[in-house]
NUDREN-977525 format. One line per 8 residues: their letters; for each residue x, y, z of C-alpha. Coordinates in pm, whole numbers. Example, Ala and Ser with C-alpha at 12.3 -4.5 7.8 and 13.67 -1.06 7.14 Angstrom:
2
as	1230:-450:780 | 1367:-106:714 $
This chain:
341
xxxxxxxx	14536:9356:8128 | 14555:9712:8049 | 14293:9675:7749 | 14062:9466:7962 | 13993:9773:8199 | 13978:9991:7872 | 13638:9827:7766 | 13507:9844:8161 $
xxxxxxxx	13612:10195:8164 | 13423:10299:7875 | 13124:10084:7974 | 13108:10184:8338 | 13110:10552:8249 | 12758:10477:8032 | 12624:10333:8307 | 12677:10626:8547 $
xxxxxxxx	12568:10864:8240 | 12248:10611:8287 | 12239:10638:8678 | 12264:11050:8682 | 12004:11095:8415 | 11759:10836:8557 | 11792:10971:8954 | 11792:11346:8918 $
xxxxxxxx	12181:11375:8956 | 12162:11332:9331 | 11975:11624:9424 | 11893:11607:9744 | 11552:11755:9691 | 11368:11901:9920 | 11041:11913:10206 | 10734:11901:9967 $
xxxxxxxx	10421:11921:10173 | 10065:11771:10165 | 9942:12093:10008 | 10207:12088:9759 | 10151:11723:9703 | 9745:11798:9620 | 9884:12087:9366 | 10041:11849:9173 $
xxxxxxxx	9839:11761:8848 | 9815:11382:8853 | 10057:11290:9141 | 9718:11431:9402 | 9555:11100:9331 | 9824:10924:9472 | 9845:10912:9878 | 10154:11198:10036 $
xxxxxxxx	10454:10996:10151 | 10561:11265:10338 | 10664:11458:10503 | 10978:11388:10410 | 11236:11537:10121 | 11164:11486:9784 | 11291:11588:9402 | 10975:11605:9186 $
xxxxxxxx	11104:11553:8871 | 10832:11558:8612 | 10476:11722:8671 | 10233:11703:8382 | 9898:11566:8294 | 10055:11269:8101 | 10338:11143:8409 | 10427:11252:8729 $
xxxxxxxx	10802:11109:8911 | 10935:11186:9218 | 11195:11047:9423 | 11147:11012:9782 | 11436:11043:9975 | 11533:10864:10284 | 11292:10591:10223 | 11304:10251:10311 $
xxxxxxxx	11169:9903:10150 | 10915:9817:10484 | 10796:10196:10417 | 10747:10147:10010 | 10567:9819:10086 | 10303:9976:10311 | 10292:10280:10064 | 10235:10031:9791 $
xxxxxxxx	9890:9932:10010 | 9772:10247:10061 | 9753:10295:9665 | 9612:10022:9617 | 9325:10122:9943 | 9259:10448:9638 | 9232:10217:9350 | 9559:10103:9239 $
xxxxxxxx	9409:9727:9184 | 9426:9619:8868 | 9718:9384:8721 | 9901:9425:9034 | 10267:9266:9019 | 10508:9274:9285 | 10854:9174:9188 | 11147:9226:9485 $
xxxxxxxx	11194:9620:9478 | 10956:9687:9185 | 10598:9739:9181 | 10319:9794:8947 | 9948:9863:8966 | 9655:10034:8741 | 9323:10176:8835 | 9023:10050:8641 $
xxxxxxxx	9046:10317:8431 | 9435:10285:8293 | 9643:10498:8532 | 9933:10291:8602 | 10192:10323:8932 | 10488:10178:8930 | 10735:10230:9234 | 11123:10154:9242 $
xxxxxxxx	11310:10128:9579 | 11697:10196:9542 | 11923:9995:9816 | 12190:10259:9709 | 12074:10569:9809 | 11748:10427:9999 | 11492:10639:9792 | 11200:10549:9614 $
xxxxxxxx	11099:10667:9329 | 10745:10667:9190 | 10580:10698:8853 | 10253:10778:8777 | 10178:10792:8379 | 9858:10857:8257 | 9684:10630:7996 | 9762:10537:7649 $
xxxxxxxx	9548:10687:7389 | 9459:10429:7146 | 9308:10479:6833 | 9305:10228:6521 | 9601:10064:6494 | 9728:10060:6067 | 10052:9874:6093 | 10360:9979:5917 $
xxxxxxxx	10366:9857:5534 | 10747:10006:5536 | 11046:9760:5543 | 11085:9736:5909 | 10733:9664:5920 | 10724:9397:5734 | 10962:9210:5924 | 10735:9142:6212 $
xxxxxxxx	10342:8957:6212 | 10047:9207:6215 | 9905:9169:6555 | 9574:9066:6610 | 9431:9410:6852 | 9379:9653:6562 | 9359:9905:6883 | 9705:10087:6931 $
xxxxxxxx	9980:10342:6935 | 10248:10443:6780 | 10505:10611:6956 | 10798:10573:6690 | 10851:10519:6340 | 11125:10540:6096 | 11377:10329:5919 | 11560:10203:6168 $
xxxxxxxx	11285:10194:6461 | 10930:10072:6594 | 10803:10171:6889 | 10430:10021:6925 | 10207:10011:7203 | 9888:9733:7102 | 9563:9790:7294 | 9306:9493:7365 $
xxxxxxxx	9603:9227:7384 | 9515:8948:7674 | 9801:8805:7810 | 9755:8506:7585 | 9694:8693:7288 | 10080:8838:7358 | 10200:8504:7434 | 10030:8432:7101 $
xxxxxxxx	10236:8660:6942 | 10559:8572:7053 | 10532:8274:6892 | 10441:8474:6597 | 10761:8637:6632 | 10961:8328:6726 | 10810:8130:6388 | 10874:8481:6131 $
xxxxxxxx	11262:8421:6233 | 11316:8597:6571 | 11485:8309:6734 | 11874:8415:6746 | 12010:8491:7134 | 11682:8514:7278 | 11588:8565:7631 | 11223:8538:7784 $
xxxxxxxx	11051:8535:8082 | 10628:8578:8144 | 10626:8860:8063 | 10884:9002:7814 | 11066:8840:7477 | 11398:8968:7368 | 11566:8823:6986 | 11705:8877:6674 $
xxxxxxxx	11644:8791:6369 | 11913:8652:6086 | 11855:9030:5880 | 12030:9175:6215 | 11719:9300:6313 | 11675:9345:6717 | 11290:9266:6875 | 11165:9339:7232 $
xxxxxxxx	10804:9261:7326 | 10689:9345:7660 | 10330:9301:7811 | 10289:9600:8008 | 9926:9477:8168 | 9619:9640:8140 | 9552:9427:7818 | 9862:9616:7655 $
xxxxxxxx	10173:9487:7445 | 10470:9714:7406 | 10652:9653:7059 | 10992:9798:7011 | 11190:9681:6680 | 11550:9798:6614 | 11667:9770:6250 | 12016:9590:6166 $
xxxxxxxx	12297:9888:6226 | 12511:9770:5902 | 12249:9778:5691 | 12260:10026:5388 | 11971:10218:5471 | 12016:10264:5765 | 12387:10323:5743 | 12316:10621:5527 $
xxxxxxxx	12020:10750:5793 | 12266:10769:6039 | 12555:10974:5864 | 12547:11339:5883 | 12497:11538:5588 | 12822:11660:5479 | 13020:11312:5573 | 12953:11212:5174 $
xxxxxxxx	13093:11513:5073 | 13425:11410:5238 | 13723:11159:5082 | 13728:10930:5297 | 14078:10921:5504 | 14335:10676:5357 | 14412:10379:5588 | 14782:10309:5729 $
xxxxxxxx	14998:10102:5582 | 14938:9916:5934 | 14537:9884:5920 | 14491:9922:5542 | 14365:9577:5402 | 14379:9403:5760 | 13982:9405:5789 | 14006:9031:5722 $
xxxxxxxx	14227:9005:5969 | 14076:9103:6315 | 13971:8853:6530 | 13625:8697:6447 | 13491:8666:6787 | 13622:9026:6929 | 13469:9187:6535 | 13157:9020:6664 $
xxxxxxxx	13203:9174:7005 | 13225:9512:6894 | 13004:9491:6672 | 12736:9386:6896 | 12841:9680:7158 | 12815:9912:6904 | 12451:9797:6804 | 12389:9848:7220 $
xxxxxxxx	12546:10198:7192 | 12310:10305:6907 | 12021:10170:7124 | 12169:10371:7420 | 12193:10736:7239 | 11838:10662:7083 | 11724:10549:7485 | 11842:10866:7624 $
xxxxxxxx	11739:11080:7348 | 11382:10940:7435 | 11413:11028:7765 | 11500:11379:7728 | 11196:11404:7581 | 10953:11144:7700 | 10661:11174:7962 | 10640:10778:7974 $
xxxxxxxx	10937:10742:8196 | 10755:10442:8362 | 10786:10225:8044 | 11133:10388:8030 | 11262:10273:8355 | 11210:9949:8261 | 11412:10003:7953 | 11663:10090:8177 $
xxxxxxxx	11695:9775:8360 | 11704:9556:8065 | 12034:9751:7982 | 12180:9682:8291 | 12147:9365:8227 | 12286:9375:7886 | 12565:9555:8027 | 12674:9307:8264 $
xxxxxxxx	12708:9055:7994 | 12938:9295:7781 | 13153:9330:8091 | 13189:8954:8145 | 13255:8945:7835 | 13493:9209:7792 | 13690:9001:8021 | 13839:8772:7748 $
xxxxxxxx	14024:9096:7617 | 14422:9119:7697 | 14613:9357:7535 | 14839:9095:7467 | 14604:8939:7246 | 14521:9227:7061 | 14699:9231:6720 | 14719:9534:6479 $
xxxxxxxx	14412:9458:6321 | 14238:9413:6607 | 14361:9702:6770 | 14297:9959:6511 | 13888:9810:6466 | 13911:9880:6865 | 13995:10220:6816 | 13778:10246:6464 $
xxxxxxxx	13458:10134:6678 | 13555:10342:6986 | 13607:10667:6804 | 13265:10647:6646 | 13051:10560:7019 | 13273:10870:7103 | 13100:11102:6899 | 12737:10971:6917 $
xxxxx	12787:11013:7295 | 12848:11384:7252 | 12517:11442:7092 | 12339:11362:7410 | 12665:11499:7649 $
């Protein structure tokens, strides 16, 4: 059992890495009047949910967050109407805690109640510039359809990453797409809903499609981790310089040897780690936390399935092999997670 709770360990602390960086570290903020509130750049457009204590936590022309403490779901819910009383009526979607608006215009609200620590947190972001949209001729390109809007953004691009926001996409034209997607060869483990697609593809590469509303897409395209290109773009420098260490006598030549289904495992929760350091990277930097909070909740869910899955795990059934590809994998999340510690 002692191996089990060595996976939920090291999962459960990236999830509270998640829950810090995403809530303002539980600052407990503090009185922000209705003065202060019309000094903000874009946040004035948005009614003052005070008085009460609050941690503004970004406060530029492109996004404003805060998170208002000591809130309540009845209060969000009659907040929610009073933005949408100043404009807030376009795509509106209303999903248990979450909710989402835009003005005519672009501006798009979302607002998050937390049952946890009964705050609320609200994002204001303003809109996407579009311009014309020349899609990717590189390799990762290539892997996915050209869209039909040739009105877009791109946020991200490099070898082992698209990040695309696609302008003048109805919310058939992105169903449309999907099944783009779904017919090029993104089929494998896929998860959908109305509005967001999640697969692979059998190169290894990972696609998430998202329609944001407003007439917008969201493309984000991960490339395959063990892939030689990208395998090189993600070693530092001086690490072909080295030898590489020799194996023990224990591991050396046992690669064949670890379990299947647990080199799968790891494998796979490796692929989410690289995802995760790229994620908070992002954030560090981002004004589009919106978009970025729902990127957060789609790893929450992806982390509950690696902790039911972890479950399987006994250290009894561990064997050398497996053990030392355990430690192999773990050793290398280690030190991507102290680039963003």
């Amino acid at each position: 059992m002692k191996k089990k709770k060595v996976f939920l360990i090291v999962l459960v602390v990236i999830i509270a890495v998640m829950l810090v960086k995403c809530s303002g570290g539980g600052n407990k903020g503090k009185l922000v009047s209705n003065s202060e509130w019309n000094e903000t750049k874009i946040g004035r457009m948005l009614p003052y949910p005070g008085p009460k204590k609050m941690d503004i936590r970004i406060d530029s022309e492109e996004s404003f967050r805060v998170d208002v403490k000591k809130y309540s779901q009845e209060k969000q819910e009659t907040y929610f109407e009073k933005c949408e009383e100043v404009g807030f009526t376009t795509d509106v979607k209303k999903e248990n805690n979450q909710y989402s608006a835009y003005t005519e215009d672009g501006y798009r609200l979302q607002l998050f109640f937390s049952d946890y620590d009964n705050e609320m947190t609200i994002d204001l972001s303003a809109p996407i510039e579009m311009s014309e949209l020349k899609w990717p001729s590189s390799e990762i390109g290539k892997q996915l359809p050209v869209p039909k809007s040739k009105v877009g953004n791109i946020k991200i691009e490099s070898a082992s990453q698209l990040s695309i926001y696609v302008g003048e996409t109805s919310q058939g034209d992105y169903e449309a797409y999907v099944e783009a997607c779904a017919e090029k060869g993104f089929t494998e483990g896929y998860s959908r809903d109305d509005d967001y697609y999640h697969a692979k593809n059998a190169g290894g590469y990972s696609l998430s499609l998202k329609y944001e509303g407003y007439n917008t897409m969201k493309i984000e395209l991960y490339g395959d981790r063990t892939s030689g290109s990208l395998e090189e773009e993600m070693k530092e420098p001086e690490e072909t310089e080295k030898p590489k260490p020799e194996k023990s006598p224990e591991s050396s030549g046992n690669e064949s040897a670890v379990d299947p289904d647990l080199k799968a495992f790891l494998d796979e929760y490796e692929a989410f780690m690289d995802q995760y350091v790229e994620f908070m990277k992002k954030y560090a930097e981002s004004d589009d936390t919106a978009g970025m909070l729902a990127d957060y909740t789609k790893m929450m869910k992806q982390y509950a399935e690696f902790a039911e899955k972890a479950d399987q795990y006994e250290e009894g059934e561990l064997s050398t092999a497996d053990l030392a590809y355990y430690l192999e994998v773990s050793n290398r999340i280690n030190q991507k997670l102290l680039e963003i510690a």
